[in-house]
N, CA, C and O atoms as a GROMACS GRO file, in nm:
protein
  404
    1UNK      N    1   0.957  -0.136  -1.381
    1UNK     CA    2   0.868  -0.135  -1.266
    1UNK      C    3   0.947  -0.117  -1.136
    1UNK      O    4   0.897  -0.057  -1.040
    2UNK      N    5   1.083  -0.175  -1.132
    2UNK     CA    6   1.131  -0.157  -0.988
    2UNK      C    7   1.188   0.004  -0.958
    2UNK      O    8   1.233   0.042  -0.850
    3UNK      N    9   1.175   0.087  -1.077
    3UNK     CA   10   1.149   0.171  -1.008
    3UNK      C   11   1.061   0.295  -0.982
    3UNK      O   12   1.092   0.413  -0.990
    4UNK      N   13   0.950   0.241  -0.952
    4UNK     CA   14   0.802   0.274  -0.914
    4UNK      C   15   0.792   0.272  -0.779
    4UNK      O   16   0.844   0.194  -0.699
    5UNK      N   17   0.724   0.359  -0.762
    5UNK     CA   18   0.708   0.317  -0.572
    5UNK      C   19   0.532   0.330  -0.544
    5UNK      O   20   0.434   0.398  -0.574
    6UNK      N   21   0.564   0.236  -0.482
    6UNK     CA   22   0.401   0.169  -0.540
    6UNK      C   23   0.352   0.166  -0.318
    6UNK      O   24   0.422   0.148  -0.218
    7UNK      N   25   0.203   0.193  -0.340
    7UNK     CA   26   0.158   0.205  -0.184
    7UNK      C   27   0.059   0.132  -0.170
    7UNK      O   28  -0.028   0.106  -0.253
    8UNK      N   29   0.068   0.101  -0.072
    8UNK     CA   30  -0.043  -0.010  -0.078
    8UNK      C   31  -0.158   0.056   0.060
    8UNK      O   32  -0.092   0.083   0.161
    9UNK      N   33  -0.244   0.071   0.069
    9UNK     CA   34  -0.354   0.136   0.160
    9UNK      C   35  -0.410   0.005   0.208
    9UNK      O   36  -0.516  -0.042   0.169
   10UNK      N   37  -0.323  -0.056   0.304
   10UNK     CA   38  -0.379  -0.143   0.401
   10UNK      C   39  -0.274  -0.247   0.373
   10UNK      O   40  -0.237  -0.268   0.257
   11UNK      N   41  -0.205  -0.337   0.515
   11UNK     CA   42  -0.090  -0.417   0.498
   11UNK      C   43  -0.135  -0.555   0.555
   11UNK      O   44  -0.058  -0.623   0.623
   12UNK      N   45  -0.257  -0.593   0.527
   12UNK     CA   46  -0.296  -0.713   0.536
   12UNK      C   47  -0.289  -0.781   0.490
   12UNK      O   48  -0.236  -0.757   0.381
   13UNK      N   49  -0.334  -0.944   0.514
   13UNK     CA   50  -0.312  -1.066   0.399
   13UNK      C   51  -0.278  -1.078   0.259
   13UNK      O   52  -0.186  -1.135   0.202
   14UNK      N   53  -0.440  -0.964   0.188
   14UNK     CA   54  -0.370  -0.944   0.050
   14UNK      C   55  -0.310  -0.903   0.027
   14UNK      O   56  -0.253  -0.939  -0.076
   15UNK      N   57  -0.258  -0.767   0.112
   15UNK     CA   58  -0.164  -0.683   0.039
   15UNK      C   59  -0.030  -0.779   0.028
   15UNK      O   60   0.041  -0.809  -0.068
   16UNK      N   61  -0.029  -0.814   0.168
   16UNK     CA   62   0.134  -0.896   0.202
   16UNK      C   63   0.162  -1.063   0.059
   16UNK      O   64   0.263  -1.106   0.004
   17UNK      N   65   0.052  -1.094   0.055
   17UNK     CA   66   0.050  -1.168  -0.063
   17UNK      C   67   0.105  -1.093  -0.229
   17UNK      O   68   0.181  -1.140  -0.313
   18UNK      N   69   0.045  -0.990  -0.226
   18UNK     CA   70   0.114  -0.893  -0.350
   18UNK      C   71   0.252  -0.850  -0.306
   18UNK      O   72   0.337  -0.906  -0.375
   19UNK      N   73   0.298  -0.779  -0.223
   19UNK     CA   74   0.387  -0.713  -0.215
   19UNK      C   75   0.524  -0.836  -0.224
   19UNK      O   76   0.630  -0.826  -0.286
   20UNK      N   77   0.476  -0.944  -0.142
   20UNK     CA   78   0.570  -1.065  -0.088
   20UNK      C   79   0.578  -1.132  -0.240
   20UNK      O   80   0.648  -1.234  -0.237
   21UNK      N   81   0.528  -1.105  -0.364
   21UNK     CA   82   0.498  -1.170  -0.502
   21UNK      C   83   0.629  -1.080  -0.544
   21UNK      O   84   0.740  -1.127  -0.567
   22UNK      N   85   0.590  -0.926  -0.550
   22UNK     CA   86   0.679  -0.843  -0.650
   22UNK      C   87   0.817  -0.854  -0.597
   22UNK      O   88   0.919  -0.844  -0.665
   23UNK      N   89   0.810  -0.874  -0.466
   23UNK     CA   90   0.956  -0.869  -0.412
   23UNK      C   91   1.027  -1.026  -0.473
   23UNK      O   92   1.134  -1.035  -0.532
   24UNK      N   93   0.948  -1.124  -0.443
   24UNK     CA   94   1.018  -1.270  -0.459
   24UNK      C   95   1.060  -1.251  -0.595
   24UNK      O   96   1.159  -1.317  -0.625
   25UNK      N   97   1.012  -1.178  -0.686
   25UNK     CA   98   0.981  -1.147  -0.824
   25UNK      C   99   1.099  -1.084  -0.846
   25UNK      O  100   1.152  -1.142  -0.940
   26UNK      N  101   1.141  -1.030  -0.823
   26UNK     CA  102   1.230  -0.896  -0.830
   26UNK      C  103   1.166  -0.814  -0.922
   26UNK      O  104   1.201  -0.811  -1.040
   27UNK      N  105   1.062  -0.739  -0.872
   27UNK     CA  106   0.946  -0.681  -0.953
   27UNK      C  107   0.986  -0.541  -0.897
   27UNK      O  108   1.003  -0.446  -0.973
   28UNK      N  109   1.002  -0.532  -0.737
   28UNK     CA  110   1.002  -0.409  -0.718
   28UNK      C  111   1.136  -0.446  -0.572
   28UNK      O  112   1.168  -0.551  -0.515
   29UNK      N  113   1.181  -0.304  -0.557
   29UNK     CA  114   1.246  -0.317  -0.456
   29UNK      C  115   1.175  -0.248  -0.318
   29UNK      O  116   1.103  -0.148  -0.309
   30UNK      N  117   1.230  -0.354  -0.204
   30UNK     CA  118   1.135  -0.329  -0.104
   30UNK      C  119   1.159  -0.150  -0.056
   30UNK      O  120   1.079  -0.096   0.020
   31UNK      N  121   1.282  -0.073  -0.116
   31UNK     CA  122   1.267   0.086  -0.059
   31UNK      C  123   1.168   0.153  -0.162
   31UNK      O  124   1.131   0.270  -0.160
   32UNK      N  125   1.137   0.071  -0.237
   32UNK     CA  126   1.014   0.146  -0.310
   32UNK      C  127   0.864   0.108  -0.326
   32UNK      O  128   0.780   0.127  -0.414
   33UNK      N  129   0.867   0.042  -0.195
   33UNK     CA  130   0.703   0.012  -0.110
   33UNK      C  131   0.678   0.078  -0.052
   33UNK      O  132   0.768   0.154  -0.018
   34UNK      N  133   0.530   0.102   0.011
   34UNK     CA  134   0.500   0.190   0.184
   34UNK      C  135   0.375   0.093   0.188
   34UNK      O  136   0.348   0.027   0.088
   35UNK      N  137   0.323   0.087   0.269
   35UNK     CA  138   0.244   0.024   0.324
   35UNK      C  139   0.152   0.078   0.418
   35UNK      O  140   0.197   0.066   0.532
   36UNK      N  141   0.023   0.142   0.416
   36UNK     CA  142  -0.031   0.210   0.612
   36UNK      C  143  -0.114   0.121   0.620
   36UNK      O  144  -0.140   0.070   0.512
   37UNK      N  145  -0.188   0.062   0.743
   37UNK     CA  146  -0.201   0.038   0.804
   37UNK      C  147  -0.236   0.057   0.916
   37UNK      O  148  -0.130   0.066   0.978
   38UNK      N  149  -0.349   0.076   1.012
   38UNK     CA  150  -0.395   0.103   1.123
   38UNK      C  151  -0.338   0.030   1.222
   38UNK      O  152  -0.356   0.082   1.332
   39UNK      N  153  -0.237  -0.139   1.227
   39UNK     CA  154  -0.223  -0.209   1.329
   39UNK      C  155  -0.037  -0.134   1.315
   39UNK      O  156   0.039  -0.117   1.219
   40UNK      N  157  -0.025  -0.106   1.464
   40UNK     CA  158   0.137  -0.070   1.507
   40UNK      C  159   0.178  -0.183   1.467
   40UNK      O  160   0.249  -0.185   1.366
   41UNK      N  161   0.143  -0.307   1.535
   41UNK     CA  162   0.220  -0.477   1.542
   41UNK      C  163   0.202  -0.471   1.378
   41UNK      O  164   0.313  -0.446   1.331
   42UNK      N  165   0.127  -0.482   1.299
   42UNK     CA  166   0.138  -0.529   1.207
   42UNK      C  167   0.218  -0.436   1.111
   42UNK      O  168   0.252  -0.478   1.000
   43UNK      N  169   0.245  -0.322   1.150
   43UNK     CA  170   0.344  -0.204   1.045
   43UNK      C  171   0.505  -0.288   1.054
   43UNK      O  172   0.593  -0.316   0.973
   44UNK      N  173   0.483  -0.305   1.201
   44UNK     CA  174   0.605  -0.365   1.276
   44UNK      C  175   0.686  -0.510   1.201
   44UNK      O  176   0.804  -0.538   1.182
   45UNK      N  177   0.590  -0.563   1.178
   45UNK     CA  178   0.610  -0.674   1.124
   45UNK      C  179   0.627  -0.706   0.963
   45UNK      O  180   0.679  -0.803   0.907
   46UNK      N  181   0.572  -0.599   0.914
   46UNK     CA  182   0.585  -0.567   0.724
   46UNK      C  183   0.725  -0.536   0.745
   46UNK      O  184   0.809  -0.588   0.671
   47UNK      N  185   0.759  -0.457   0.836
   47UNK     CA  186   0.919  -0.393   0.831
   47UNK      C  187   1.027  -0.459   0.830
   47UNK      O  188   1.122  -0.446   0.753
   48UNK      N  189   1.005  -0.579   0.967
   48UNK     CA  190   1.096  -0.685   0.987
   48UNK      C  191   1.066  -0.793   0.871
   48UNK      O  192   1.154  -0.834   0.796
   49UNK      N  193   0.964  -0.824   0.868
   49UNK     CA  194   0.941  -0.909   0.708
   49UNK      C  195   0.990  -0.929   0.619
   49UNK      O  196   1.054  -1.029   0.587
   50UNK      N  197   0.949  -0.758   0.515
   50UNK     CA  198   1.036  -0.728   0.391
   50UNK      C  199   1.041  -0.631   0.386
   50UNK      O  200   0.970  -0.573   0.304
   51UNK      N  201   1.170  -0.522   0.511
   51UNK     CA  202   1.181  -0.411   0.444
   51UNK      C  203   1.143  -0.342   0.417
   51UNK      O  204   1.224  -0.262   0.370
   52UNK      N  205   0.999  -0.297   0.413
   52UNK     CA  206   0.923  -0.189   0.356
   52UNK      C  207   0.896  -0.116   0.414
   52UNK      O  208   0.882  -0.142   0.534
   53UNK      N  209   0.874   0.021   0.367
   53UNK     CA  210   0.844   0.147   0.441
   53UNK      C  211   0.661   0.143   0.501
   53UNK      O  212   0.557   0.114   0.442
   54UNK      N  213   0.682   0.177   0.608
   54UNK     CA  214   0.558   0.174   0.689
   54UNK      C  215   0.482   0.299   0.692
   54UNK      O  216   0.542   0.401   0.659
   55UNK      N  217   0.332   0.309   0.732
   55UNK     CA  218   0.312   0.395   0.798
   55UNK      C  219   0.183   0.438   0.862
   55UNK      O  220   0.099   0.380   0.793
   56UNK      N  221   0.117   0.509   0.957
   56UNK     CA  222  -0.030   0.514   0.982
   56UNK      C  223  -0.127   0.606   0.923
   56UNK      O  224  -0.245   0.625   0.955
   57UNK      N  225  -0.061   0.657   0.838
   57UNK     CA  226  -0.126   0.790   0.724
   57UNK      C  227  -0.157   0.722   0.589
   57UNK      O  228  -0.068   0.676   0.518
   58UNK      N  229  -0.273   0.720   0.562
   58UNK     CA  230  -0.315   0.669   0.435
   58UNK      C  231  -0.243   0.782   0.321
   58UNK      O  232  -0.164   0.755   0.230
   59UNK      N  233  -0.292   0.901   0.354
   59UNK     CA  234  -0.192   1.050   0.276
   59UNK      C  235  -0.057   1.037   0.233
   59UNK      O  236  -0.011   1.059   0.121
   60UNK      N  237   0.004   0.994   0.345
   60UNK     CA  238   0.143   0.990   0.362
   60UNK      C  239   0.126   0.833   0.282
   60UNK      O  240   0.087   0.803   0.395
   61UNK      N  241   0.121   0.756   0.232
   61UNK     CA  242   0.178   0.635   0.165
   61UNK      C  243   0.162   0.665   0.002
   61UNK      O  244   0.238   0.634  -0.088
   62UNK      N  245   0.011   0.749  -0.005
   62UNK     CA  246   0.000   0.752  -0.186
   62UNK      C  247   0.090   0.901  -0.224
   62UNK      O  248   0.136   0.916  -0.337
   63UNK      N  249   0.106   1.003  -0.118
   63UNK     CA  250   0.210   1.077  -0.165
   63UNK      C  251   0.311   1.039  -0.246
   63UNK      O  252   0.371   0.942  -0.200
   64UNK      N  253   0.358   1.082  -0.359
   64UNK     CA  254   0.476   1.042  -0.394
   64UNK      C  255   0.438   0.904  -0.463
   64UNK      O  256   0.510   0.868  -0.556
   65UNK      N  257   0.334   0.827  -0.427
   65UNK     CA  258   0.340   0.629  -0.498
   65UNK      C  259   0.306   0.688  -0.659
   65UNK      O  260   0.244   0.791  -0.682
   66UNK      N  261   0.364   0.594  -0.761
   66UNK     CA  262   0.333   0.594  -0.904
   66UNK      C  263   0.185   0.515  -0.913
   66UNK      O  264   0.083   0.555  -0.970
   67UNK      N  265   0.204   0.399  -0.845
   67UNK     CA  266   0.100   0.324  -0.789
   67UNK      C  267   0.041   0.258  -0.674
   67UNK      O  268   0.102   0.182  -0.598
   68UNK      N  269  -0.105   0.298  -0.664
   68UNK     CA  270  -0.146   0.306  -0.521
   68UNK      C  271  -0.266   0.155  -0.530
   68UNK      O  272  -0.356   0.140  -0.613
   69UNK      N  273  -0.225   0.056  -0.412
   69UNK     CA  274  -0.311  -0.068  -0.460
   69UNK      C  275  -0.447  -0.053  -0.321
   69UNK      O  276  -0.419  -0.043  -0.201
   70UNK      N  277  -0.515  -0.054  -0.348
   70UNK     CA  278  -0.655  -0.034  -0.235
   70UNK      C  279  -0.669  -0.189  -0.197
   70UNK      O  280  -0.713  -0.273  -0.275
   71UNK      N  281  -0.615  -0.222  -0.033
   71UNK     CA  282  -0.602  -0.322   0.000
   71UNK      C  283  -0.664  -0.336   0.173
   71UNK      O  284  -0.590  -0.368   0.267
   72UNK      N  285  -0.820  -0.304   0.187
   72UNK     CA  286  -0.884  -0.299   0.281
   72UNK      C  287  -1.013  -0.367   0.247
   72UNK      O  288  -1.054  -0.385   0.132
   73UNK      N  289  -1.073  -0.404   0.358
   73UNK     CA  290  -1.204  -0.454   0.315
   73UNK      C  291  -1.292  -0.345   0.276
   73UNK      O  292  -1.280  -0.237   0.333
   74UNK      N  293  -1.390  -0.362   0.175
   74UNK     CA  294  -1.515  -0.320   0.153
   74UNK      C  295  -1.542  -0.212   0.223
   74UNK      O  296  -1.533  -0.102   0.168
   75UNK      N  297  -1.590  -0.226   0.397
   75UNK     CA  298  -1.657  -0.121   0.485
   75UNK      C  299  -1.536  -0.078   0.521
   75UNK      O  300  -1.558  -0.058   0.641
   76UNK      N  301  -1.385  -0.041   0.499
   76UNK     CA  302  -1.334   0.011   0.489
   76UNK      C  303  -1.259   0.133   0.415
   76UNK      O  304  -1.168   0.205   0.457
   77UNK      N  305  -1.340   0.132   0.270
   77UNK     CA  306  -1.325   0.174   0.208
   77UNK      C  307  -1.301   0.313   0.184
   77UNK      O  308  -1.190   0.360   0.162
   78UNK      N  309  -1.423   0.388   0.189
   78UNK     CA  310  -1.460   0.490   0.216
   78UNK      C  311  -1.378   0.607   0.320
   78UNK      O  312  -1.347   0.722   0.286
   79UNK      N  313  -1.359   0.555   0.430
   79UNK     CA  314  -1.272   0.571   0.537
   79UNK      C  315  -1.103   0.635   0.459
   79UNK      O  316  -1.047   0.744   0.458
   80UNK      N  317  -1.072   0.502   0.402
   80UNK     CA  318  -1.010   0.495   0.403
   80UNK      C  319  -0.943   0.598   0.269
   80UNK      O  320  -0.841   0.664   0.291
   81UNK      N  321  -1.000   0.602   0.154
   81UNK     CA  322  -0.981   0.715   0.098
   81UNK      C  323  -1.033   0.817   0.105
   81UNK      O  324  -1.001   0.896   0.016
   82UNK      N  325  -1.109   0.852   0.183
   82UNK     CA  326  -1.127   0.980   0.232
   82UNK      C  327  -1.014   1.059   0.274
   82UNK      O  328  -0.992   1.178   0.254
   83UNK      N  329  -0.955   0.986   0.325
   83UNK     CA  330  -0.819   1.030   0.459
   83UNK      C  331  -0.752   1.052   0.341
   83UNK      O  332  -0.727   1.172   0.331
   84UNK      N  333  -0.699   0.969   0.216
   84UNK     CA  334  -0.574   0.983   0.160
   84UNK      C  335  -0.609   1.078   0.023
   84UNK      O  336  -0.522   1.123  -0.051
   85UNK      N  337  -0.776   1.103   0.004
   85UNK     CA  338  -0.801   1.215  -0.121
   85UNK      C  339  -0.715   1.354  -0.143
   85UNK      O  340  -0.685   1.390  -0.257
   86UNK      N  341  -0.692   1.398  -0.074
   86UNK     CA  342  -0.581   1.525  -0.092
   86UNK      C  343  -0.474   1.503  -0.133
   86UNK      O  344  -0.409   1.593  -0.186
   87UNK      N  345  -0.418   1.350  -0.119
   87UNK     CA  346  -0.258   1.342  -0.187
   87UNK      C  347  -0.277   1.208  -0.284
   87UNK      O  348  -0.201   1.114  -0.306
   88UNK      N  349  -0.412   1.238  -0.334
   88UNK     CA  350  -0.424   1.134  -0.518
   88UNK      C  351  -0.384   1.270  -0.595
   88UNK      O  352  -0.417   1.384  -0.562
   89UNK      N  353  -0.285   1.221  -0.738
   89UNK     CA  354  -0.291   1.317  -0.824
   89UNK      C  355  -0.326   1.256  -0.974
   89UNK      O  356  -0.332   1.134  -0.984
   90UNK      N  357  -0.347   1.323  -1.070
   90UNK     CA  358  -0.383   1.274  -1.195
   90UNK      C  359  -0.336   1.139  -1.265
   90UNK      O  360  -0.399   1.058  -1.333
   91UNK      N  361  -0.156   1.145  -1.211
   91UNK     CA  362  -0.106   1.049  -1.302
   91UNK      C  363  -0.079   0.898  -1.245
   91UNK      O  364  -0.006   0.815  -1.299
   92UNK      N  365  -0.166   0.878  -1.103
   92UNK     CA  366  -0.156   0.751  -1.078
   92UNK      C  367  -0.243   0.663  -1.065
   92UNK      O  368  -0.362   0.692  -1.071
   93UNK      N  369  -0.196   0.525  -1.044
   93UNK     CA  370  -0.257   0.393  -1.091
   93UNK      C  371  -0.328   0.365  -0.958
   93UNK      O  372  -0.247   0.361  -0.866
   94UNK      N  373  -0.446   0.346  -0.923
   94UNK     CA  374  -0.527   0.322  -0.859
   94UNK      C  375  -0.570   0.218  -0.860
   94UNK      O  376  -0.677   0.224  -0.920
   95UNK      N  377  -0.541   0.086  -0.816
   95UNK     CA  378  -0.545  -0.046  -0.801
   95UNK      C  379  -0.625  -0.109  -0.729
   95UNK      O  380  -0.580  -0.112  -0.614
   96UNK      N  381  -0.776  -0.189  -0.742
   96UNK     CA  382  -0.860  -0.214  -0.627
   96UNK      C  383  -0.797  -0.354  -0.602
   96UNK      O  384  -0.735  -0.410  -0.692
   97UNK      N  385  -0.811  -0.398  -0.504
   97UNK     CA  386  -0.830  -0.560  -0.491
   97UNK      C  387  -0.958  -0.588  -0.404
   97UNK      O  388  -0.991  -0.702  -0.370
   98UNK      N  389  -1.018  -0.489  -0.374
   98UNK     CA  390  -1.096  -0.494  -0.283
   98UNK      C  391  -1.236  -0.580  -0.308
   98UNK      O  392  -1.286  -0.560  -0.419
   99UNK      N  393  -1.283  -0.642  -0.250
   99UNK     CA  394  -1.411  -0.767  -0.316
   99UNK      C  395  -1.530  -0.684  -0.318
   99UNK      O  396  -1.567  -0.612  -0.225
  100UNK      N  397  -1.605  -0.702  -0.462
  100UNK     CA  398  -1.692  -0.636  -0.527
  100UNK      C  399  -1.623  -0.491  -0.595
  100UNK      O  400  -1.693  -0.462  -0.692
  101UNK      N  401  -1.523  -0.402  -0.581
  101UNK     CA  402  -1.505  -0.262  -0.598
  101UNK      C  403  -1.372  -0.316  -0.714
  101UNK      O  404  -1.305  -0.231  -0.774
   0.00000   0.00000   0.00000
């Protein structure tokens, strides 16, 4: 698994709860995270945190991820893979955490 590079579509509470798991874990290494995120401060702060690659492109994080974890609320959803549908491809793991989905 650590070397997977795994994206997470939204760098909030849950995500930072997962990501802050695999790392304590030595599950994954933090150059093989990305994280987007709509908040600058909060990209800012995943970085200084743990290391992980940031960014404000939902596209740009599942590019390239083996596995992609859907880590936004609900009415975010939609939005939010919309933006990143052009760079899903066949062979990856699509991960909800999202409540109800």
């Amino acid at each position: 698994m650590k070397t997977k590079r795994i994206a997470f579509l939204g760098g909030g509470n849950m995500a930072e709860a997962i990501l802050g798991g695999l790392l304590a874990g030595d599950v994954a290494l933090a150059g093989n995270i990305v994280a987007s995120d709509i908040s600058e401060a909060r990209r800012a702060w995943l970085v200084k945190e743990y290391g992980i690659d940031v960014t404000d492109g939902n596209a740009v994080a599942v590019s390239g991820a083996d596995v992609v974890v859907l880590a936004v609320k609900p009415q975010q959803v939609a939005e939010v893979l919309g933006s990143a549908r052009k760079a899903f491809t066949e062979t990856q793991l699509l991960v909800s955490i999202c409540a109800g989905l």
